[in-house]
N, C-alpha and C positions, 0 to 999 in steps of 0.2 A: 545141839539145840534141844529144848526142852518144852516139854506142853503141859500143861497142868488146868483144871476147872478153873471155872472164876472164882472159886470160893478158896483154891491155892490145895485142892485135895486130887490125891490122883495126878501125881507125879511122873512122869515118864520121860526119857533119852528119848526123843526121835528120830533124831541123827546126830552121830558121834562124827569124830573125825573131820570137824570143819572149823576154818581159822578163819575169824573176824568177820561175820557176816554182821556185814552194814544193814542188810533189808529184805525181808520174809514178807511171803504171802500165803494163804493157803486159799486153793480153788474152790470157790464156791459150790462146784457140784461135785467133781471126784474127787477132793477133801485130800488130791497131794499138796506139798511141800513146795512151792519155788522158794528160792534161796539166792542172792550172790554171798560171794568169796571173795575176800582179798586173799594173794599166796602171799609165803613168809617174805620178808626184806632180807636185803644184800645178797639177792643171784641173778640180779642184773635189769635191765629197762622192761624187758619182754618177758622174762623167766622169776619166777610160776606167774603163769596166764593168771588173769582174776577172771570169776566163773560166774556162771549162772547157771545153778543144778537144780535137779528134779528129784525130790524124796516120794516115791509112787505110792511109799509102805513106811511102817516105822521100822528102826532098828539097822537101818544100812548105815556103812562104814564108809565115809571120803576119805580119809587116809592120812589125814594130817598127827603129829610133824614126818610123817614116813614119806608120803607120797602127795604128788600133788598133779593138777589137769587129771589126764587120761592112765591115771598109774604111772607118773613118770616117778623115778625112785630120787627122792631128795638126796643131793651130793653128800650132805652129812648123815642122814639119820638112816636112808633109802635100805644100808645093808642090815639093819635091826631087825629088819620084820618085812616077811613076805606079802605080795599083792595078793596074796589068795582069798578071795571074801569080801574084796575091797568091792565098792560100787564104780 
């Protein structure tokens, strides 16, 4: 997810690592992030949860295609890369 002025200056990542957010807010007074997630398709009815996360800061990591919920390690991609760092 990306922030940018109205004017399209001052570009910034302020949360990587997230797949298909349908719909963003940001708080009116402590200026975090809410967010949902849909998780990736075909691992089943329930698996990966769709989310509703909280970016407190900029620059945090959800985890996507590695990881998804709570650092759970995606069946295909999960052994590429460690949760270390992840939010």
């Amino acid at each position: 997810i990306m922030r940018a002025n109205l004017d399209g200056s001052q570009i910034e990542i302020y949360a990587k690592g997230v797949r298909n957010s349908l719909g963003f807010a940001w708080h009116p007074v402590t200026h975090a992030l809410w967010f949902t997630e849909n998780g990736r398709d075909w691992l089943g009815d329930d698996v990966p949860p769709d989310e509703l996360n909280l970016a407190s800061q900029p620059g945090l990591d959800f985890g996507f295609p590695y990881y998804f919920g709570n650092n759970i390690p995606d069946p295909q991609f999960g052994k590429l890369r460690s949760a270390k760092g992840l939010t």
